[in-house]
Each structure stands twice: as structure tokens, then as C-alpha cells.
N, C-alpha and C positions, 0 to 999 in steps of 0.2 A: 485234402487228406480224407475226409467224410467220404469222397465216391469210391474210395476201395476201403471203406469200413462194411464189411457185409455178415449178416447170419451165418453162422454155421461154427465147426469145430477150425482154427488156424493155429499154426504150429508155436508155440510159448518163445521162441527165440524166430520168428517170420516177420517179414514184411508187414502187413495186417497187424499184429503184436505191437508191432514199434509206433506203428500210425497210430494205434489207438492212445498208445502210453502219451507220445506227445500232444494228441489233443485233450487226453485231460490234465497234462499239466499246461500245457498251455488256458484252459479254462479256468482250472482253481487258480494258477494267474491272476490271469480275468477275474475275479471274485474279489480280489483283494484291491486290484490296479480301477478298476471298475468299481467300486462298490457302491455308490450313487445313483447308479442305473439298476442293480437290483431290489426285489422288494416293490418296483415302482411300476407306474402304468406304461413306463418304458420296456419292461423286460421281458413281456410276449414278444414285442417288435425285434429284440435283442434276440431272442431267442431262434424267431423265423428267417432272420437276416445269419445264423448259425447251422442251419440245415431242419430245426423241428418242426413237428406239424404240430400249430398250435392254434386251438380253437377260439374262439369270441370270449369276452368276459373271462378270461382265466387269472386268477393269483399267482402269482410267483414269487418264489424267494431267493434265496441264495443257494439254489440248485445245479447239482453237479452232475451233468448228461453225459450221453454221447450221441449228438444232436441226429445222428442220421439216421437214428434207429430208435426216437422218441417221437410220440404220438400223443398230444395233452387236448385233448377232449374240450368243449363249450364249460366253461363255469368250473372250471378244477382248479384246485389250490394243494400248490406245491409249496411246505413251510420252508425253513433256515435249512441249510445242508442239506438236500431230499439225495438221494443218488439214485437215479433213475437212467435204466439200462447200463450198468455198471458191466462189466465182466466178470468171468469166472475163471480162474486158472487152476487147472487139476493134472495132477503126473505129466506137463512138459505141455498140457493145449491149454487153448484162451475157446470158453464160449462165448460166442455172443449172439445174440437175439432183441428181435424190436417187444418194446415195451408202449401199452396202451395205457393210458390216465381216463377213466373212462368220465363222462358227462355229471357234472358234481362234486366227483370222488374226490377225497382228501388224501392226503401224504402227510404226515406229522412229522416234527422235527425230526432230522437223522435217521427219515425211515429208510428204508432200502426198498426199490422194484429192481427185480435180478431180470436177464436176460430173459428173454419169452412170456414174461408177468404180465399178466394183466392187473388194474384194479376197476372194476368191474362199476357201471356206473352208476352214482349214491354212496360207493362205498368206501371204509375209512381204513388206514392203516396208519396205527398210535405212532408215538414218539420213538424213539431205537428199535424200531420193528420191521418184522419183512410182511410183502407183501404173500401170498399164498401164491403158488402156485394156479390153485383154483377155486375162484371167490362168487356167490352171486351175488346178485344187484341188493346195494343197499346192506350187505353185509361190511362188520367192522373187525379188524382184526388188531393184536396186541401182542410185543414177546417177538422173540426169535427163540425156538423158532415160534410161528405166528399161533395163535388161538383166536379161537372167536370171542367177540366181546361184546355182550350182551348192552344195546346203546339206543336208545330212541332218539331222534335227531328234534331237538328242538325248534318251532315256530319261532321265525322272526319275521321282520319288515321287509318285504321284498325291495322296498325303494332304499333298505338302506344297506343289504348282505346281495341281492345276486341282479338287480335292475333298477341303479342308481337314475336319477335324472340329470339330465344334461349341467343344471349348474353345479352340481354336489361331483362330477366328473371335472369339472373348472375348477373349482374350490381347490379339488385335490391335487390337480396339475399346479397349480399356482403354490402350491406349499413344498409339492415335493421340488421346483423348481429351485427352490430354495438350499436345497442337497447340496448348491456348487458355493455354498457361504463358506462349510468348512474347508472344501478344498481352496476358495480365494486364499481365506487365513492360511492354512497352511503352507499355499506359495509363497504369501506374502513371509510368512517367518525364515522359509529357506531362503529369501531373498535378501532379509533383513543380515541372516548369518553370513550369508558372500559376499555382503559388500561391507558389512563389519571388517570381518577376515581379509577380504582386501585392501583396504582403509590401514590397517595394522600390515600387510605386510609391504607399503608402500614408505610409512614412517618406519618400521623397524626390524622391517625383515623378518625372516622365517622365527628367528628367536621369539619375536612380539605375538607371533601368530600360533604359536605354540602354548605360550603361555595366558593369550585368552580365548584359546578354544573352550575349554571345557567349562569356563563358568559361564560363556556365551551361550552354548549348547545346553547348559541347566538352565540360562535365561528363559530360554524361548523354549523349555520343557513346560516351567511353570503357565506360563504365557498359553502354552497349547493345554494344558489340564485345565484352569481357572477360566478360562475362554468356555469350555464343553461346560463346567461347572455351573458358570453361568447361564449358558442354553438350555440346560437341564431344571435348572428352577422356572428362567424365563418361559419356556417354552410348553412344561408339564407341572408342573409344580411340584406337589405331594400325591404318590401311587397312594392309593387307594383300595383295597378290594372291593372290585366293582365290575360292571360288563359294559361294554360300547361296542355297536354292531361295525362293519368293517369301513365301511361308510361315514366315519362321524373324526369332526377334527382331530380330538384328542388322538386317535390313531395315527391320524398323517403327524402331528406333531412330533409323537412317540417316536416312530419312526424315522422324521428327522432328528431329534436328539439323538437314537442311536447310528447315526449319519456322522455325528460330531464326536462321539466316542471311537468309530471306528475309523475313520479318516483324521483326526486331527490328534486325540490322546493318545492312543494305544499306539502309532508309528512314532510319534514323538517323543513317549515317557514311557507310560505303562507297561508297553510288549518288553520294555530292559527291564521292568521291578515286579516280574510276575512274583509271588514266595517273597517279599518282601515288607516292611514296614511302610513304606513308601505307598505301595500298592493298597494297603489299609486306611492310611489318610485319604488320601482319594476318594475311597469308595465313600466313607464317613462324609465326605465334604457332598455325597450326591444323595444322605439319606441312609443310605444302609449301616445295621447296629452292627457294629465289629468289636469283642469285647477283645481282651489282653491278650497276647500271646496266640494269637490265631494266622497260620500259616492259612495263605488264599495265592490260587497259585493259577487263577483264572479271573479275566475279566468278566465273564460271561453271567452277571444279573442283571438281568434285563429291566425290572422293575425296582429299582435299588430300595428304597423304604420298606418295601414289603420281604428283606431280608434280614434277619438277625441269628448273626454266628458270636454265641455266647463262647467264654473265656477257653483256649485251647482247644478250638476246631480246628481240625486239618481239611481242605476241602483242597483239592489234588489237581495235577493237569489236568484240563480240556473237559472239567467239570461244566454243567450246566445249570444253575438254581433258578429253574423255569419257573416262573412265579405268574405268566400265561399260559390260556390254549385257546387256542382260536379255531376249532372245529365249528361249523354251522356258521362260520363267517363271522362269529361273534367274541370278540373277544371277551375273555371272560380272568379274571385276577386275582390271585390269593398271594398268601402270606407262605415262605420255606424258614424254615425255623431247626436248627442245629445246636442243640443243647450240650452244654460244658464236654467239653473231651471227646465230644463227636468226632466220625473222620468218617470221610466221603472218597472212596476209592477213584482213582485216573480215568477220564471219558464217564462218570457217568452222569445222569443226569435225575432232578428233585422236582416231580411236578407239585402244582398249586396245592393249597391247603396242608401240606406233606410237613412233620414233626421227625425229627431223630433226636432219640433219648441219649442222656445225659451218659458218656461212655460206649456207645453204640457206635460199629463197625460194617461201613456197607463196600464190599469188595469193587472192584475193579468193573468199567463197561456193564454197570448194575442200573436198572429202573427203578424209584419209588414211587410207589403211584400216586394219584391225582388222592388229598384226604389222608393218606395210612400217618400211621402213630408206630415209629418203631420202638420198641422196648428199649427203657435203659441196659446196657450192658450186655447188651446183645450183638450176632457178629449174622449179616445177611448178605447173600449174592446171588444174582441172574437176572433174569429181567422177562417176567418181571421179578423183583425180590423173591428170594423163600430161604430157607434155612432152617437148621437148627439151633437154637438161644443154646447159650451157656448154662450151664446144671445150673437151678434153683430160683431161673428167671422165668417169666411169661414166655409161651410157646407158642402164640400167634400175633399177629398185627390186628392194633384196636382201630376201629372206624374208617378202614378202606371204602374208598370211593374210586371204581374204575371210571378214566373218559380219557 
């Protein structure tokens, strides 16, 4: 499908159109059927074995291409989500164009490179952000649409963010190999359930097998939560606000715990009790403060301690309470904090150090930055935030920190 994927304008309802559609659903698939392999020092090879040109030393995450028309540079990191050389449909055509990752350059969570995009190499495109059109070296951008963003790249340990040594390359294959624990578990549960369910309809027919399906199936729900639960203390303990360069176990660990949250929990339990009570014990059992009456209607905190949604937060679909960033290869950790009656609008996303005040409203597909302090009783949206507060509140954001 990839060798008649080509540049140029093709017609919204052609040939080309349909090839493209199904290779990316056939990928985001892949993301989900796969997800063991992404994130990992497997998923250059994944990648190249998919039609991209991908350089040496490259990060990759849970990126969403269209492999024949992506080009990822020596040393580039693609976070969670990246969409790179995506399409464009406009009055009835599909654009498409090759997309460069240039030598260094970062992609942040959910960034977007659009067809014909370069990012230019050293340089950074934030969280829910597009990439510019046209970027020079070493410049950073933020927002859709993009702006520049004033960023100095911080010095780290070369032997530990971009020229690991061969055993610290072992280390890490040895841990992420470990990725196929939660899938064994997970076979082993579906396994457990079929031959339960068989067992039962051999003594008592369809009637017996009816009637212990569903307490069977909440068996080995619990079985599949309490299992991550435990991987998640075993394996990391207590988040911390802290930094560890990309290189260092606690990373591979992290990384497999959230191996065991997306493969074993979330198909198991949690994807059925998004917006429920259910969905709140859980988190609570991994660390994260959940106070009373808090509709959570996402899994997606990725450092669970370092979350506290006090009494009647609404935190919405496909929300993200980014409580990392990992720019400069470094991960680095804060605290998202969602004060009483807070609500977090559908898609968006709460970077590190980030407060929403008590009664405070952030719209839909909205950024908070890395640090901001939204005012109590206040209503914000775009991304990055801005607004206007409600008569007789505070009219700007306290202690903003862009990264």
C-alpha cells in the first residue's frame, strides 16, 4: 500500500485516499495489538521494517506515520501519539508530503508534523503542537497554531541521554524484554476463562455457562488490576518529583509498568469503567489522591502519586495529566493538582508542576503549561490557555513556566 502512497494533491474520494486511510488504521491497530514493541529499542526496527527512514540512536514512541513519506533523523525523539506526515483534507483533496525529523529534534506528546514539515535539526515542537511550516536549527515551538518558544536545552550526561554504553544498552533490552510478562498474564487469564466456560458447559450446558460468565469475567478483571497493581509498587514504587536521564532503570521500569497498565488493565477492566467509581479505586490503589465525587473518565496519569483531584473534579475524555517531559532526553517529574470543582475539558492535556483552582474551567483540546496556576473560578481555553476570568477574579496566570 506504501508504494502508491505519493506527494502531491489526490482526489478525497481516489485510490491514494483509501490506501492512505487504511494504512493508518491499520497502524493505530498496530499501537494497540502491538504495544510492547513500542516506546522500546525495538521500534526503529518496527519502523524501518514499515517503509521509514530511520536514523541511528532514535526514541520512539507511540507514533502515528505514514511510513513512506517519514524521514527521522540520527538521535530524534518521537514522544506518545506524535503524528507525523499525517494528511490534509480540504474541499474534496488529500495533501500529502514527506516529513523530515531532523538530527536531535524532539516531537512532544500529540504534536503534529503536517505534510511537507520539516523539524529542523535540534529543534523542539511542545506537547498538542504543530510543527511550523518553517523552523531553524535548534528553534522550539508551542500552540497550534505554533509559536516560538523561548528554551535553552539543558547539559546532561552524554553516556546517559544520547551515547549510552554497550552494557546500559543490555540492561535495557533485558528489562524491556520483560514487556511479554503482561501479555503471558493476560493469555494465561483468557485461557483460564475458556476452559472455565468449557468445564461448565460440559457439566451443564449453556444454562451453567451463562450463569457463570459474568462473575468469571469480574474474576479475572480483578486478577488483571491487582496483578498491574502490584507491578506498579514492585517495579517503581513511589513517583517522586524528580529527574532521570533517558538511560537510567527507573525509566525502563516505568515504562514497563505502563506495559502492564496498557496490555493487562485497561483491555481487561478499566477501558469498561472509564467515568466510573470503579475507575477511581484503581487509580487510588496505584497512589493517585482521588477525593469524593470525582468523575475521571481517562486513564491516562502516567505518574499516579504525583496526581491529586480533589472533591468534584471532572477530568473529561482522552484527557492527559502529564505529570512528565522528557525533552533533552531527560526525564523530568512534577506534581498536576486539580482543586475542588475543577473541570478539565475532552482531549486536553495538564503539564508538570500545573495547579487548577478551586471551581476553574479549562475548555476542550486546551494546554496548561509546564508550572501555570489557574485562578480559582476561572473559565480558560486554546492551547496554549488564555481567556478571559469571570468579573471580579484574577486576570492572568500566576508562575507560568513554559517547556
Amino acid at each position: 500500500l506504501n508504494r502508491s502512497i505519493t506527494p502531491g494533491l489526490h482526489r478525497a474520494d481516489g485510490g491514494v485516499t483509501w490506501r492512505v486511510w487504511l494504512v493508518t488504521r491499520i497502524l493505530d491497530g498496530a499501537r494497540g495489538s502491538l504495544f510492547p514493541l513500542y516506546a522500546s529499542l525495538a521500534t526503529p526496527h518496527w519502523l524501518r521494517l514499515l517503509g521509514a527512514q530511520v536514523g541511528r540512536g532514535t526514541e520512539i514512541s507511540t507514533v502515528l506515520p505514514l511510513p513512506s513519506l517519514l524521514r527521522v533523523d540520527d538521535g530524534a525523539f518521537l514522544a506518545d501519539d506524535t503524528l507525523v506526515a499525517p494528511f490534509e483534507l480540504r474541499a474534496g483533496w488529500m495533501r500529502l508530503g514527506p516529513v523530515r525529523i531532523g538530527t536531535r529534534a524532539f516531537v512532544g506528546n500529540s504534536g503534529i508534523v503536517g505534510p511537507g514539515h520539516d523539524v529542523a535539526d535540534h529543534g523542539l515542537v511542545g506537547v498538542l503542537s504543530d510543527a511550523p511550516a518553517q523552523g531553524g536549527p535548534g528553534m522550539s515551538w508551542i500552540g497550534r497554531p505554533a509559536m516560538p518558544l523561548p528554551r535553552v536545552a539543558e547539559a546532561a550526561d552524554p553516556g546517559r541521554t544520547f551515547a549510552p554504553p554497550r552494557r546500559l544498552v543490555a540492561a535495557r533490552a533485558a528489562v524491556e524484554l520483560c514487556r511479554l510478562l503482561p501479555v503471558i498474564v493476560g493469555t494465561l487469564l483468557a485461557e483460564a476463562v475458556l476452559l472455565t466456560q468449557q468445564a461448565a458447559l460440559d457439566v451443564g450446558g449453556l444454562p451453567l455457562v451463562a450463569l457463570l460468565s459474568a462473575p468469571l469475567l469480574l474474576a479475572a478483571s480483578v486478577v488483571a488490576c491487582l496483578t498491574t497493581t502490584g507491578a506498579k509498587w514492585i517495579l517503581v514504587g513511589r513517583f517522586r518529583p524528580s529527574e532521570c536521564p533517558l538511560w537510567s532503570p527507573f525509566v525502563w521500569r516505568n515504562e514497563l509498568f505502563d506495559t502492564f497498565v496498557e496490555v493487562l488493565a485497561v483491555p481487561w477492566a478499566m477501558g469498561a469503567h472509564l467515568g466510573t467509581p470503579v475507575l477511581n479505586w484503581w487509580l487510588r490503589s496505584l497512589g493517585a489522591r482521588i477525593g469524593r465525587g470525582v468523575w475521571c473518565e481517562t486513564y491516562w496519569l502516567p505518574e499516579t502519586d504525583l496526581i491529586r483531584l480533589d472533591d468534584g473534579v471532572s477530568v473529561n475524555r482522552g484527557c492527559v495529566l502529564q505529570t512528565h517531559l522528557f525533552h533533552d532526553r531527560v526525564m523530568r517529574m512534577d506534581t498536576v493538582h486539580l482543586a475542588a470543582g475543577a473541570s478539565l475539558g475532552p482531549h486536553s492535556i495538564v503539564l508538570p508542576g500545573a495547579a487548577i483552582g478551586t471551581g476553574a474551567s479549562i475548555a476542550a483540546s486546551s494546554l496548561v503549561m509546564r508550572g501555570e496556576t489557574v485562578p480559582d473560578g476561572t473559565r480558560w481555553a486554546g492551547n496554549p490557555i488564555a481567556g478571559v476570568p469571570r468579573a471580579g477574579t484574577a486576570s492572568a496566570l500566576a508562575g507560568g513556566e513554559a517547556a
